[in-house]
N, CA and C atoms of all chains as a GROMACS GRO file, in nm:
protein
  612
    1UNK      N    1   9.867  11.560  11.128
    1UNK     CA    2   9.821  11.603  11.260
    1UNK      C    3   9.674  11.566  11.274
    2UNK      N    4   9.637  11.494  11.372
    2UNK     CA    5   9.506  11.468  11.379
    2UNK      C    6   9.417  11.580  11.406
    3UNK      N    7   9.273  11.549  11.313
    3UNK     CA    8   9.179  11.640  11.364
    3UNK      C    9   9.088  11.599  11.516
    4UNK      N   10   9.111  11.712  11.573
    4UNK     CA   11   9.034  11.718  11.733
    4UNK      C   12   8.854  11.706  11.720
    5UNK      N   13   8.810  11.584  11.747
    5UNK     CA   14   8.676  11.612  11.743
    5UNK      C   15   8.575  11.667  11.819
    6UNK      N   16   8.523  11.743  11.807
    6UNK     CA   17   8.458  11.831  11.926
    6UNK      C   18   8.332  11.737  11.974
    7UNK      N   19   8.315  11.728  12.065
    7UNK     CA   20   8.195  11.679  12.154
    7UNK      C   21   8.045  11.709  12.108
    8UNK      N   22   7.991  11.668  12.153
    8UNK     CA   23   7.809  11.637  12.138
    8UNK      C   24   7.776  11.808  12.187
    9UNK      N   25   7.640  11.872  12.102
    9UNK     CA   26   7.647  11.973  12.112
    9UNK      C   27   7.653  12.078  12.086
   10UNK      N   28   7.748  12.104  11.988
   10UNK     CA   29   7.806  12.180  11.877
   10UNK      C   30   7.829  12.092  11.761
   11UNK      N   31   7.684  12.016  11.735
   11UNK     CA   32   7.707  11.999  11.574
   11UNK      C   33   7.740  11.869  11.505
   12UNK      N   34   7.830  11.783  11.636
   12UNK     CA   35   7.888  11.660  11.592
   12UNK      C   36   7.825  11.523  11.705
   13UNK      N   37   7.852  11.439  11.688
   13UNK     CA   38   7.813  11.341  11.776
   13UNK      C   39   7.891  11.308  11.852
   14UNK      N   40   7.871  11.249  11.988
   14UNK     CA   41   8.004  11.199  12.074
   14UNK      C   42   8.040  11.071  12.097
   15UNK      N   43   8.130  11.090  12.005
   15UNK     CA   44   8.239  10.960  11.994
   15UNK      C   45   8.297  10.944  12.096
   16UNK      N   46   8.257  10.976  12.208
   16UNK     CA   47   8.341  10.927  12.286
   16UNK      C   48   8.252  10.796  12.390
   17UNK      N   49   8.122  10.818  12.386
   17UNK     CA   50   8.026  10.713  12.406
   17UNK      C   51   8.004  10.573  12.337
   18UNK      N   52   8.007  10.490  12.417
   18UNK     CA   53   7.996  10.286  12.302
   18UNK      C   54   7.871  10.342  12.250
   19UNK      N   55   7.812  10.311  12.164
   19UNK     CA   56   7.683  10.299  12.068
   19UNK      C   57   7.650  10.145  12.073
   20UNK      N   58   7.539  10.193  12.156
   20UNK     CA   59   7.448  10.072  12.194
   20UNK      C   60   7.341  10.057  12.096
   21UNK      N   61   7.306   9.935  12.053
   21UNK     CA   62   7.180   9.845  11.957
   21UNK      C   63   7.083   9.798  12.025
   22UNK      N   64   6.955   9.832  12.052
   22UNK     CA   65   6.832   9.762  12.089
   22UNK      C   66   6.784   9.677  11.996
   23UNK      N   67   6.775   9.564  11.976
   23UNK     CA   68   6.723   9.465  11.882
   23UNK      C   69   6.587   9.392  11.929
   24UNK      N   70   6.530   9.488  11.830
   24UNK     CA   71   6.356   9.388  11.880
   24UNK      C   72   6.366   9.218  11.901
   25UNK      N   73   6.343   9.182  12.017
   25UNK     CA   74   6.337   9.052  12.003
   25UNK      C   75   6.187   8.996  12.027
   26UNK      N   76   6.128   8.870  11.970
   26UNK     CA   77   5.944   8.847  11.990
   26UNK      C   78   5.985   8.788  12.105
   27UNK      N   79   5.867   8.810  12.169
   27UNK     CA   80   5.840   8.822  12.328
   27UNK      C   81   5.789   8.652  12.327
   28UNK      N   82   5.848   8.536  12.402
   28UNK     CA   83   5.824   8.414  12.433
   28UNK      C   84   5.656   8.458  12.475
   29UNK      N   85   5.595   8.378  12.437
   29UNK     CA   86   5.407   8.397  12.473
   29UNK      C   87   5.386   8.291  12.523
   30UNK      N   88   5.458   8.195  12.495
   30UNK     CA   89   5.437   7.998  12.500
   30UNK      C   90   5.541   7.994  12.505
   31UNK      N   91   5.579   7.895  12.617
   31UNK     CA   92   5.639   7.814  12.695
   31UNK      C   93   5.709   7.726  12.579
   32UNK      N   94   5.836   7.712  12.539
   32UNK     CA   95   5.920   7.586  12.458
   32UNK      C   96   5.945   7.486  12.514
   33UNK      N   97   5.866   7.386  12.541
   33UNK     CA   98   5.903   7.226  12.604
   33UNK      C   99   5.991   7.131  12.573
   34UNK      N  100   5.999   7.150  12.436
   34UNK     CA  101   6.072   7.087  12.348
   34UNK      C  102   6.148   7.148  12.223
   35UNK      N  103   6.267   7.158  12.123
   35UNK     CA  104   6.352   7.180  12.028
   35UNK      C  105   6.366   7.042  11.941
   36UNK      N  106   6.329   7.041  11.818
   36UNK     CA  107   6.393   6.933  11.732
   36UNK      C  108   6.453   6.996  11.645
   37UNK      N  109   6.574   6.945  11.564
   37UNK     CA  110   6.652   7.002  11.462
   37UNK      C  111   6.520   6.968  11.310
   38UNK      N  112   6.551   7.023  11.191
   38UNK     CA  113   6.489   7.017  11.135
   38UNK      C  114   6.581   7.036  11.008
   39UNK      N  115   6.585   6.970  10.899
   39UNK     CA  116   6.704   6.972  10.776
   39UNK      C  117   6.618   6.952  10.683
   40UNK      N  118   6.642   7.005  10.574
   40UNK     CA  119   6.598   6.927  10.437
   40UNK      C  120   6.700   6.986  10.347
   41UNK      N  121   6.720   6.938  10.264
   41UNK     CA  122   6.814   6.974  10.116
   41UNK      C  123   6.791   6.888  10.002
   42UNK      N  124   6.803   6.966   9.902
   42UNK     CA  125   6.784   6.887   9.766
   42UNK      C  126   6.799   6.971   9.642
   43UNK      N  127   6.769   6.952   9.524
   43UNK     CA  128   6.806   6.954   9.384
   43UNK      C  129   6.691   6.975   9.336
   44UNK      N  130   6.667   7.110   9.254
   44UNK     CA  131   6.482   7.118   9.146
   44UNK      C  132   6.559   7.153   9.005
   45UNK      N  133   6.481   7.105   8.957
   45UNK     CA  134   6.514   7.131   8.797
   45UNK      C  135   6.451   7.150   8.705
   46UNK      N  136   6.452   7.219   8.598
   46UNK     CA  137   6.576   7.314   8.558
   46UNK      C  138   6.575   7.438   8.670
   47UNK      N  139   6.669   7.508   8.640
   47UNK     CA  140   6.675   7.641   8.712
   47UNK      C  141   6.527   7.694   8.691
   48UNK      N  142   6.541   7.847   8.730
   48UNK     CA  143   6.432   7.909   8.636
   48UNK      C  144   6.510   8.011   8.512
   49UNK      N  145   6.424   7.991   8.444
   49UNK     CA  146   6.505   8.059   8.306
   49UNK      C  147   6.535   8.179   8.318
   50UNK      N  148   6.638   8.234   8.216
   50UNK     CA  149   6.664   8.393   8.254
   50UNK      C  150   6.559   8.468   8.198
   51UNK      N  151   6.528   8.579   8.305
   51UNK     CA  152   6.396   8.654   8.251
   51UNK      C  153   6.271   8.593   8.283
   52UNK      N  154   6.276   8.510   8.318
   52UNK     CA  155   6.148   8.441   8.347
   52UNK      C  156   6.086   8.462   8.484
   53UNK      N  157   5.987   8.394   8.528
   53UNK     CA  158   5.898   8.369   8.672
   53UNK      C  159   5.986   8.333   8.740
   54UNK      N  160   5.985   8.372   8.896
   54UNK     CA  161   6.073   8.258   8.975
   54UNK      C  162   6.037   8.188   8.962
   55UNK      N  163   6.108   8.079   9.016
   55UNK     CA  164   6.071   7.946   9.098
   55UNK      C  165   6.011   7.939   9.207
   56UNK      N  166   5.907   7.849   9.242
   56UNK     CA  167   5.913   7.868   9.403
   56UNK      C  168   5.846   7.713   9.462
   57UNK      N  169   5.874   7.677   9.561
   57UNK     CA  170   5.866   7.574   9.631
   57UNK      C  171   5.867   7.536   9.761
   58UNK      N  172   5.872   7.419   9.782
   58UNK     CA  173   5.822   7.383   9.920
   58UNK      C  174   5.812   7.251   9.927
   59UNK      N  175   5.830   7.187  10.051
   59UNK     CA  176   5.908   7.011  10.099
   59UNK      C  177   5.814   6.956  10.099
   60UNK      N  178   5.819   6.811  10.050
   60UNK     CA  179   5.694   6.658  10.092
   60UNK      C  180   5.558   6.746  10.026
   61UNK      N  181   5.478   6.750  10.178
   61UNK     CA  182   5.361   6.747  10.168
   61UNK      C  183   5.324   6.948  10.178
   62UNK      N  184   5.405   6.980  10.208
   62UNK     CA  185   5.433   7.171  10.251
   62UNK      C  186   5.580   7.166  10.370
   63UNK      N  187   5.560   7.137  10.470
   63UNK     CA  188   5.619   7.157  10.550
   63UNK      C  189   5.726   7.029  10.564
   64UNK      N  190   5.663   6.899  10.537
   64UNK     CA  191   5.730   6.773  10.601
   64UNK      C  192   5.666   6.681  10.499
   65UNK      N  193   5.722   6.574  10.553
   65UNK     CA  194   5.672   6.498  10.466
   65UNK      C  195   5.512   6.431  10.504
   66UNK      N  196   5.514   6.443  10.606
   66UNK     CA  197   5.316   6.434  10.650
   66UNK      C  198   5.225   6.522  10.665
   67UNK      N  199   5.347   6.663  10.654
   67UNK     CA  200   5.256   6.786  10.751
   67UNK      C  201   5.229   6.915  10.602
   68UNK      N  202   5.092   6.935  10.553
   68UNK     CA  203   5.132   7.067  10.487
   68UNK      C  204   5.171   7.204  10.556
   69UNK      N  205   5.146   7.192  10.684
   69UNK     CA  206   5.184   7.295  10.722
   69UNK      C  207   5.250   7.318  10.877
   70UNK      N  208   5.310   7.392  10.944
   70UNK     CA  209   5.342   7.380  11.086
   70UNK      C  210   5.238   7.297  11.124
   71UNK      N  211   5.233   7.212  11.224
   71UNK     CA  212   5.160   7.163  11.304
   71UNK      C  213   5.112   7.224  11.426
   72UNK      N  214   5.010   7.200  11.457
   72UNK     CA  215   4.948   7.289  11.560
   72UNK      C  216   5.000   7.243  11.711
   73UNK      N  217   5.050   7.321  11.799
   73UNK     CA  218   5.121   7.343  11.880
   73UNK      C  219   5.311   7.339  11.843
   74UNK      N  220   5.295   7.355  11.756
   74UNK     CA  221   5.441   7.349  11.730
   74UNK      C  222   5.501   7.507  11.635
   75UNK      N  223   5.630   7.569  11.668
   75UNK     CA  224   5.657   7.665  11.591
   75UNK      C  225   5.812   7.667  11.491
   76UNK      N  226   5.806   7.686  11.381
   76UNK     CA  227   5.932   7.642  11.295
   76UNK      C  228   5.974   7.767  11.300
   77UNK      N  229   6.166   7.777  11.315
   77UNK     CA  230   6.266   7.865  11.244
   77UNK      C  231   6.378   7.822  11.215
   78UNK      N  232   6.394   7.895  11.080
   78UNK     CA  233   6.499   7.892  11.003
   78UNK      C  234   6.603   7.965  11.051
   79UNK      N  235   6.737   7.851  11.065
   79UNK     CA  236   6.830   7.922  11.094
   79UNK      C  237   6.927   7.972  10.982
   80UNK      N  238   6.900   7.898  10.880
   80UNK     CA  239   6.992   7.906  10.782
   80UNK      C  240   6.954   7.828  10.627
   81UNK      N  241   6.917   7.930  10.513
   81UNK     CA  242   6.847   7.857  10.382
   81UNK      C  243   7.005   7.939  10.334
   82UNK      N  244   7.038   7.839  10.238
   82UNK     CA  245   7.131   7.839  10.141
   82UNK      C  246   7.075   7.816   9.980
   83UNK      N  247   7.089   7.872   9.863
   83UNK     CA  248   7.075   7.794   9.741
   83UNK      C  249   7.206   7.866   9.637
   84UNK      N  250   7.228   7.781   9.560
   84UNK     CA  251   7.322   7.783   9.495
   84UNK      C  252   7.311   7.683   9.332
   85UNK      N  253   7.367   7.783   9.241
   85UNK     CA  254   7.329   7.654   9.097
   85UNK      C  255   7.489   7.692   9.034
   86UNK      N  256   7.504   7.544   8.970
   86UNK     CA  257   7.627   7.560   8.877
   86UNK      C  258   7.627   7.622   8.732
   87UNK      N  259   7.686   7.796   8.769
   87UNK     CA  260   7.679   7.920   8.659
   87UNK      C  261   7.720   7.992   8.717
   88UNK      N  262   7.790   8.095   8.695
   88UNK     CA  263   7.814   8.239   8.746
   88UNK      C  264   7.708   8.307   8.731
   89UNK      N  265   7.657   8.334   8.773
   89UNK     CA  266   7.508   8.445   8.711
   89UNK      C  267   7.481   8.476   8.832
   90UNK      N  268   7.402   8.593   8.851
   90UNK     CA  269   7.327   8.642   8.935
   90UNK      C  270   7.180   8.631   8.967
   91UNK      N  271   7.189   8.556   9.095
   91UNK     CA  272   7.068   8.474   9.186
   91UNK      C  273   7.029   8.590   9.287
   92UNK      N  274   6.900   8.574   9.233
   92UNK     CA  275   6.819   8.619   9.404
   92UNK      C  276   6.718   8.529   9.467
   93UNK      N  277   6.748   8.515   9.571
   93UNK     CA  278   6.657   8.397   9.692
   93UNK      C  279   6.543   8.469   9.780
   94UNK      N  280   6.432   8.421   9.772
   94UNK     CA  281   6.349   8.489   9.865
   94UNK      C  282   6.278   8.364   9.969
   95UNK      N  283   6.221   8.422  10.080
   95UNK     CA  284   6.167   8.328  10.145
   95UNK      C  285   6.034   8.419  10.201
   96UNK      N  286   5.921   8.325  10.218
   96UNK     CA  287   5.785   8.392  10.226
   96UNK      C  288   5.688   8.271  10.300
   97UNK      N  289   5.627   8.347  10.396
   97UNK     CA  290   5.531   8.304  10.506
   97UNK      C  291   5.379   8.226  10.434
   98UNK      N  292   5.365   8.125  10.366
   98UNK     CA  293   5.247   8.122  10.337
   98UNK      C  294   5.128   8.025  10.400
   99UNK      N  295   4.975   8.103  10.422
   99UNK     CA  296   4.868   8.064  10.516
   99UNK      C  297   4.788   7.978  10.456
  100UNK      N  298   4.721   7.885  10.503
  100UNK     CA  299   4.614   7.753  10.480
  100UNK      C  300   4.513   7.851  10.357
  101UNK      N  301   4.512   7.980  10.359
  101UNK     CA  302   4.421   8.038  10.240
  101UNK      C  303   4.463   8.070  10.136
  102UNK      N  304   4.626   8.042  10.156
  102UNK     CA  305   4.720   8.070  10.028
  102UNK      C  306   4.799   8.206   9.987
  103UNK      N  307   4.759   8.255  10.117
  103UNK     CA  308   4.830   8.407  10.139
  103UNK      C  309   4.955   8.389  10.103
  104UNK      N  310   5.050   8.421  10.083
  104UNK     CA  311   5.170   8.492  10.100
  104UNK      C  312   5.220   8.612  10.149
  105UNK      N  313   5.333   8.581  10.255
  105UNK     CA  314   5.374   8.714  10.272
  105UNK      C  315   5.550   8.722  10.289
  106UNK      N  316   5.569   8.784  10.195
  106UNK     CA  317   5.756   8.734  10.165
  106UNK      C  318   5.801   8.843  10.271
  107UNK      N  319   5.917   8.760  10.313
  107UNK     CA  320   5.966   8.806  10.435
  107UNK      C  321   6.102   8.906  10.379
  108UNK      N  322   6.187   8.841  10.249
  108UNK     CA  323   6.342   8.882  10.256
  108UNK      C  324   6.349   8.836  10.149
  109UNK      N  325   6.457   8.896  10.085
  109UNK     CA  326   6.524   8.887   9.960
  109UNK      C  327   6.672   8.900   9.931
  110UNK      N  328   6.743   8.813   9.885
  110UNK     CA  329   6.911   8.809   9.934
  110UNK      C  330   6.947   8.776   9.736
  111UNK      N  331   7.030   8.886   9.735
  111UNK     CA  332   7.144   8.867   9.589
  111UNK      C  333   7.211   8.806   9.611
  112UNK      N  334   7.267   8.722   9.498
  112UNK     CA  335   7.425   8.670   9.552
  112UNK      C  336   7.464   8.608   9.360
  113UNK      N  337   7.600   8.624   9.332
  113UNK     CA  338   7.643   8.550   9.243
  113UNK      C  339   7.663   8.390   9.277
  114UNK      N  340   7.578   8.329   9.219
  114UNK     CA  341   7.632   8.182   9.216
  114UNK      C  342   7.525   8.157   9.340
  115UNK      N  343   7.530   8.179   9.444
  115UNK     CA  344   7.496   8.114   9.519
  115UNK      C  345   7.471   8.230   9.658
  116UNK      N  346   7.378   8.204   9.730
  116UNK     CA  347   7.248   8.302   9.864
  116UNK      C  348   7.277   8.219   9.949
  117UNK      N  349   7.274   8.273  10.069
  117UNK     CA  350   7.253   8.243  10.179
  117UNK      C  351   7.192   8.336  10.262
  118UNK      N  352   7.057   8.318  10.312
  118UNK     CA  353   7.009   8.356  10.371
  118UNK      C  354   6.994   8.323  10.591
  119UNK      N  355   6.996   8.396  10.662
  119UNK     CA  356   7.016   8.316  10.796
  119UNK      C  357   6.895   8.433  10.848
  120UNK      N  358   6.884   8.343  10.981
  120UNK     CA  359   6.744   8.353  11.071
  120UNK      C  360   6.751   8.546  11.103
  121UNK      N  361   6.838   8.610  11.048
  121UNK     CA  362   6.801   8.735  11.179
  121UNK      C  363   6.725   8.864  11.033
  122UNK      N  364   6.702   8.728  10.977
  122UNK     CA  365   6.600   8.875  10.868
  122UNK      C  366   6.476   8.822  10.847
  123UNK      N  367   6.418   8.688  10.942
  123UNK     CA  368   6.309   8.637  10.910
  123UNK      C  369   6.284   8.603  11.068
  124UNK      N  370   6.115   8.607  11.046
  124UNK     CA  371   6.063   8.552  11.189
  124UNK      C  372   5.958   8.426  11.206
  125UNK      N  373   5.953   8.376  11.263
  125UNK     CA  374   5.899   8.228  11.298
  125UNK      C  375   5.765   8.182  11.204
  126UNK      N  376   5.790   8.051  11.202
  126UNK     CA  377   5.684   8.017  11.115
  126UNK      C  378   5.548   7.925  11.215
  127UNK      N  379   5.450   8.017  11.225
  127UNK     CA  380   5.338   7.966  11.340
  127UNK      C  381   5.293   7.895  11.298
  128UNK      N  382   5.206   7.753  11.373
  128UNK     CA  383   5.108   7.669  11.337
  128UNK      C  384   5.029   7.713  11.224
  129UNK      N  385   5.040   7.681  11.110
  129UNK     CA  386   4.900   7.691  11.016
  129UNK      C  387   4.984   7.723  10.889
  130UNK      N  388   5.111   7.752  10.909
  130UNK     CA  389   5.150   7.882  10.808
  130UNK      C  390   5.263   7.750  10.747
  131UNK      N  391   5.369   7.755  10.658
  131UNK     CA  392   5.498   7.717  10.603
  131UNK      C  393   5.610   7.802  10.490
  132UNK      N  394   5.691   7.799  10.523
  132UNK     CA  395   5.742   7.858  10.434
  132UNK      C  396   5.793   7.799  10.281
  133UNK      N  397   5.733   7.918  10.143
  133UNK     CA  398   5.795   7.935  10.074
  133UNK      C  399   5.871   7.988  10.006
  134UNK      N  400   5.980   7.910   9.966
  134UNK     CA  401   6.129   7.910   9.907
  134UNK      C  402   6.130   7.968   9.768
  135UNK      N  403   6.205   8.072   9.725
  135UNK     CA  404   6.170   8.157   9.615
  135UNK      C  405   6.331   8.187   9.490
  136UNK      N  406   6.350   8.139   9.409
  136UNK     CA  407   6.491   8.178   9.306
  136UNK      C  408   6.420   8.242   9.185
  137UNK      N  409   6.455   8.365   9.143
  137UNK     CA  410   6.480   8.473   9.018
  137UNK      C  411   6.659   8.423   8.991
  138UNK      N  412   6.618   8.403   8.831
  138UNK     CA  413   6.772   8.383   8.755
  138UNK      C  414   6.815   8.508   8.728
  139UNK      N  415   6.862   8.607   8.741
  139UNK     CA  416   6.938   8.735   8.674
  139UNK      C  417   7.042   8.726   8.530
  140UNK      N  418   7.091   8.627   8.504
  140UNK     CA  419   7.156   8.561   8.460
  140UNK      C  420   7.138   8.569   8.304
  141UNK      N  421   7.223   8.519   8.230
  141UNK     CA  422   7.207   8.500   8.028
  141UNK      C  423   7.186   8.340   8.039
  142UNK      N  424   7.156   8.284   8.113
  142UNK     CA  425   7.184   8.098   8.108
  142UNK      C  426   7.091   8.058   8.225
  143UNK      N  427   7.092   7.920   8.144
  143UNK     CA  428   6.961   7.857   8.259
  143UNK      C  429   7.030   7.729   8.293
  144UNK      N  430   7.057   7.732   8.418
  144UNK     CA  431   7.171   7.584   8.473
  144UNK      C  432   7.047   7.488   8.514
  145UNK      N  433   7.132   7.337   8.465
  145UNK     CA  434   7.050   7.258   8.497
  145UNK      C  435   6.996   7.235   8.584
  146UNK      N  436   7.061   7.276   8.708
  146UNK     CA  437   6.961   7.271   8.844
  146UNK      C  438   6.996   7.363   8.946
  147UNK      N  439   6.906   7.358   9.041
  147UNK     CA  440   6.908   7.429   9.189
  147UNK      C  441   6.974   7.376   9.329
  148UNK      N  442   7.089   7.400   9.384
  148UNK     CA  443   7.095   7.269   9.509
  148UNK      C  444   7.041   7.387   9.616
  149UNK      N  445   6.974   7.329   9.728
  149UNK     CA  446   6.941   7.401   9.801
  149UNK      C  447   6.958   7.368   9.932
  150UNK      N  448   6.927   7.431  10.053
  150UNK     CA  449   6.901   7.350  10.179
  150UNK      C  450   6.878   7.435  10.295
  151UNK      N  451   6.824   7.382  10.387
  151UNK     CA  452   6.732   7.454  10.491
  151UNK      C  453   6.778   7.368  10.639
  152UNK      N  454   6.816   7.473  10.731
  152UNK     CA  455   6.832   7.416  10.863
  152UNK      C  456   6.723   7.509  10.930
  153UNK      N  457   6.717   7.454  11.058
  153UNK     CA  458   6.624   7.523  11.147
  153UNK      C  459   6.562   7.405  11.245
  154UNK      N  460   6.461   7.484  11.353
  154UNK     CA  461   6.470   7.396  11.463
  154UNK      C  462   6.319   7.387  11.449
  155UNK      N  463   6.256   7.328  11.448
  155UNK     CA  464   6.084   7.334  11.514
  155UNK      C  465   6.080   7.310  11.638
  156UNK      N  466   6.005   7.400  11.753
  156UNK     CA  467   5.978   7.390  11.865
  156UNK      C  468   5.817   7.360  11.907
  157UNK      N  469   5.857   7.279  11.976
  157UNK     CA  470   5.735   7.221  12.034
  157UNK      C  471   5.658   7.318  12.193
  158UNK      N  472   5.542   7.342  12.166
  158UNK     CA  473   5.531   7.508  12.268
  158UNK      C  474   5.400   7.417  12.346
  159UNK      N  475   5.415   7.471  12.476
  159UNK     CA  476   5.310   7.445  12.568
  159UNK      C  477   5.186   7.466  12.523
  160UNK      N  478   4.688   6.893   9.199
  160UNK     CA  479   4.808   6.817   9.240
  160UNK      C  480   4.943   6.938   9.218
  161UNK      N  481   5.016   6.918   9.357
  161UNK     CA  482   5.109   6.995   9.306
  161UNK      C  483   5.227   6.926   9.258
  162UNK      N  484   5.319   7.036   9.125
  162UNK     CA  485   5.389   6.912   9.070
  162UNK      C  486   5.523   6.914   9.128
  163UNK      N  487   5.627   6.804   9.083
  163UNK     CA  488   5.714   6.801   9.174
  163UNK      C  489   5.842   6.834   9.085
  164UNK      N  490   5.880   6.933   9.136
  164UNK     CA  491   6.034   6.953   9.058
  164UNK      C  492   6.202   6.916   9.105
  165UNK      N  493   6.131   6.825   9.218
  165UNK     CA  494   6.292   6.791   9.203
  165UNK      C  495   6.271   6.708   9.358
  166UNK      N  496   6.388   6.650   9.392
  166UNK     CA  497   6.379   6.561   9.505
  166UNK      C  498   6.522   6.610   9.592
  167UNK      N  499   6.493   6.492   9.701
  167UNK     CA  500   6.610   6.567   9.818
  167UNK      C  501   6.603   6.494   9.943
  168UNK      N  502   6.658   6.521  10.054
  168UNK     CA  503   6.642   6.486  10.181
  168UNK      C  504   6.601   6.562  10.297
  169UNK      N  505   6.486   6.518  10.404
  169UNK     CA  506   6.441   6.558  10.512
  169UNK      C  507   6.455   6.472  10.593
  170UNK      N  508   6.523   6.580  10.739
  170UNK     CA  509   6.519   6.528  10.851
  170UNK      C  510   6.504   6.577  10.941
  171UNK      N  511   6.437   6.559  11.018
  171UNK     CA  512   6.384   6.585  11.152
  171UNK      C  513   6.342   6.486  11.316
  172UNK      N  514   6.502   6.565  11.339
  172UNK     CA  515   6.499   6.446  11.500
  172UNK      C  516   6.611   6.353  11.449
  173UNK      N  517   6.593   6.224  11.466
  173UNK     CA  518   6.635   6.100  11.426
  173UNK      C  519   6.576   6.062  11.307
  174UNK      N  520   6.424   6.127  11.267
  174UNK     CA  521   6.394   6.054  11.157
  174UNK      C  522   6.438   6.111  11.012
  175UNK      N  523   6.468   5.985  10.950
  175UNK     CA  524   6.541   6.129  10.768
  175UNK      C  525   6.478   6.058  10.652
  176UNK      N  526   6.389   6.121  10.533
  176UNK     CA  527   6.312   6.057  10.460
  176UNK      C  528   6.339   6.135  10.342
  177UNK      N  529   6.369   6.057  10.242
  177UNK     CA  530   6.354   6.138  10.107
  177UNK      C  531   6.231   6.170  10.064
  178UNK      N  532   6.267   6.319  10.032
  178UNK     CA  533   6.139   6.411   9.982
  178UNK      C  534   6.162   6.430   9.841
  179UNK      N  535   5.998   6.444   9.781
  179UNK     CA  536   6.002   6.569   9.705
  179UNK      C  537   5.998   6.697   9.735
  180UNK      N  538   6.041   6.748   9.583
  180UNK     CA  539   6.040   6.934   9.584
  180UNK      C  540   5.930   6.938   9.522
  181UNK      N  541   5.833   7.007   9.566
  181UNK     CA  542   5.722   7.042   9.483
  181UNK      C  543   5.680   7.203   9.462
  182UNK      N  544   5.633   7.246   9.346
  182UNK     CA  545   5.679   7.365   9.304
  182UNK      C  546   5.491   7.436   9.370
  183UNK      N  547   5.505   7.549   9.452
  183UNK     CA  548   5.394   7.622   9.491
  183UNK      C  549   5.336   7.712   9.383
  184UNK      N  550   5.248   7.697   9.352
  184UNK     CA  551   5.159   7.797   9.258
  184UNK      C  552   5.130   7.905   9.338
  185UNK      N  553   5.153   8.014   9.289
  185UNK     CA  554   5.160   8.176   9.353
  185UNK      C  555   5.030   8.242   9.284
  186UNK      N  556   4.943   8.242   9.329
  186UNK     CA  557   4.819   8.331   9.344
  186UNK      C  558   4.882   8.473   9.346
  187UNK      N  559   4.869   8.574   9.262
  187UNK     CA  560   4.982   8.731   9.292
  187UNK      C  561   4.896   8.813   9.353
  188UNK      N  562   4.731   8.781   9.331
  188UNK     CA  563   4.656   8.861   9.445
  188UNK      C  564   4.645   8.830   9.571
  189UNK      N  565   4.729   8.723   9.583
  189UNK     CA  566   4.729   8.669   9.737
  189UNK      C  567   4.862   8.716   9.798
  190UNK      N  568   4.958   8.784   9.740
  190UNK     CA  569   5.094   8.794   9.807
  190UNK      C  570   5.089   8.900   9.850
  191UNK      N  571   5.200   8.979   9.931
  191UNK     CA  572   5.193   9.075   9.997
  191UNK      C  573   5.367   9.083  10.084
  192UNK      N  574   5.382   9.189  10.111
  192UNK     CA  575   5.563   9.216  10.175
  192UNK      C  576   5.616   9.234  10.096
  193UNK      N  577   5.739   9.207  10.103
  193UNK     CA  578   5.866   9.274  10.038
  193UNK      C  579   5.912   9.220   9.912
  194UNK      N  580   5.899   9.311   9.787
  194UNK     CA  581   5.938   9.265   9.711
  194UNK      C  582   5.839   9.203   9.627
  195UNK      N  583   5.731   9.240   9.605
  195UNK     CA  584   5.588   9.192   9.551
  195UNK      C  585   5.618   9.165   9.439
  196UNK      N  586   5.709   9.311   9.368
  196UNK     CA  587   5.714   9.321   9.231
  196UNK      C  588   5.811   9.223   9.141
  197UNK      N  589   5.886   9.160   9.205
  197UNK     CA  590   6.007   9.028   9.166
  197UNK      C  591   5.876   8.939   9.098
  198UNK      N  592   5.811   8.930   9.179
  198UNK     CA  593   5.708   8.803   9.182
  198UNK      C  594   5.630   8.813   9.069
  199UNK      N  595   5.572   8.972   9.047
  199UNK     CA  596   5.520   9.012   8.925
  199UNK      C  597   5.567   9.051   8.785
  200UNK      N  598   5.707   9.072   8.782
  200UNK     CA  599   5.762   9.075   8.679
  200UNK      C  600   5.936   9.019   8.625
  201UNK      N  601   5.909   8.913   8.744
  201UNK     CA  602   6.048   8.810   8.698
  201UNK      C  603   6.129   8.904   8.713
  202UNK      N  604   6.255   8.879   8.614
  202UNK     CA  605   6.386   8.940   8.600
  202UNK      C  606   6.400   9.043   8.607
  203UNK      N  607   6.470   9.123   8.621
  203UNK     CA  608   6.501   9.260   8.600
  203UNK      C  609   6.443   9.294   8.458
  204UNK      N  610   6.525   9.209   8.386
  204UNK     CA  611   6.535   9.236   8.195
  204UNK      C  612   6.464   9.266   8.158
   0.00000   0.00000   0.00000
C-alpha cells in the first residue's frame, strides 16, 4: 500500500512541484564575432610514476603552436579533455588556469580507472593572457608507458 | 627551456600542425584552487 505524502508544511517537501535549477551562467561582456574549433591530442611519456609528482603540461609554445598564451582579444573553452593510459590503475586528471606570472589556479579534478574525461560544465573560460594546464596523478602499482590525451574546445574571437 | 615530453597533433580552423608536449614546471607557491594538496604530495600512498 503506498505511503501518502503529506504536503509542504508539516515537515516534508512538496513533491508535487517540478524542481527547478538556476545555473550561473558568465554574463557575455564582449561581443563573439567569431568561433574557431580548436583540437590538439597526443602521447607524453612515461606516465607519471606511482606515488610520484603529477605530470603536468601544455601544447607547442603554451597555448598553440605560436601563442604561449590566449591571445589578446581572443577567449579559449574547453569543451571536452579526455586522458587515458594503457593499465588498469587509477588516474586522476586535473586542469588549471595558468597567468603570464606563473600563477596557477586549478579549476577541477576528475578520477577515473584507466581513463578521465573531463567536459566544459566544471571549468570556465580561458582569458587573454592566461592557458591552460593539463594535470595526471598515477594512483596505481605500475607506471604505463605513456599518456594519450586530447582536448577539444572552441577559441572565440571577441570584439 | 621547457622540456618536451611527448608529441601530438594541433588544430585549429583549417590549420593542423604537429606539436610538442611540453611538461610545465609548477612553482607550489604560485598555485592556488582546488586540490592544492595533489600537487603537494603526489599520490595518495
Amino acid at each position: 500500500m503506498p505511503i501518502p505524502i503529506k504536503g509542504r508544511g508539516i515537515g516534508r517537501p512538496d513533491y508535487s512541484s517540478p524542481i527547478t535549477i538556476d545555473v550561473p551562467t558568465p554574463k557575455a561582456d564582449r561581443k563573439v564575432v567569431k568561433q574557431t574549433e580548436y583540437w590538439a591530442a597526443g602521447e607524453i611519456s612515461p606516465a607519471p610514476a606511482p606515488g610520484g609528482p603529477p605530470a603536468a603540461w601544455c601544447v607547442g609554445k603554451g597555448f598553440s603552436v605560436e601563442d604561449k598564451y590566449v591571445p589578446k582579444g581572443q577567449r579559449f573553452r574547453i569543451y571536452k579533455f579526455t586522458v587515458s593510459v594503457p593499465a588498469y590503475i587509477t588516474i586522476e586528471a586535473g586542469i588549471g588556469i595558468e597567468d603570464m606570472a606563473g600563477n596557477i589556479t586549478l579549476l577541477y579534478w576528475e578520477c577515473g580507472n584507466q581513463k578521465v574525461t573531463i567536459d566544459f560544465s566544471y571549468l570556465r573560460p580561458f582569458e587573454e593572457g592566461t592557458r591552460p594546464v593539463y594535470l595526471l596523478i598515477n594512483y596505481g602499482d605500475v607506471q604505463p608507458d605513456f599518456v594519450d590525451w586530447s582536448v577539444i574546445g572552441v577559441v572565440e574571437w571577441l570584439e | 627551456m621547457a622540456r618536451v615530453i611527448g608529441k601530438g597533433i594541433w588544430r585549429i580552423g583549417e590549420e593542423e600542425n604537429e606539436i610538442n608536449i611540453v611538461e610545465v614546471e609548477i612553482d607550489l607557491n604560485k598555485v592556488n584552487g582546488v586540490g592544492v594538496e595533489r600537487l603537494k604530495h603526489g599520490s595518495r600512498k
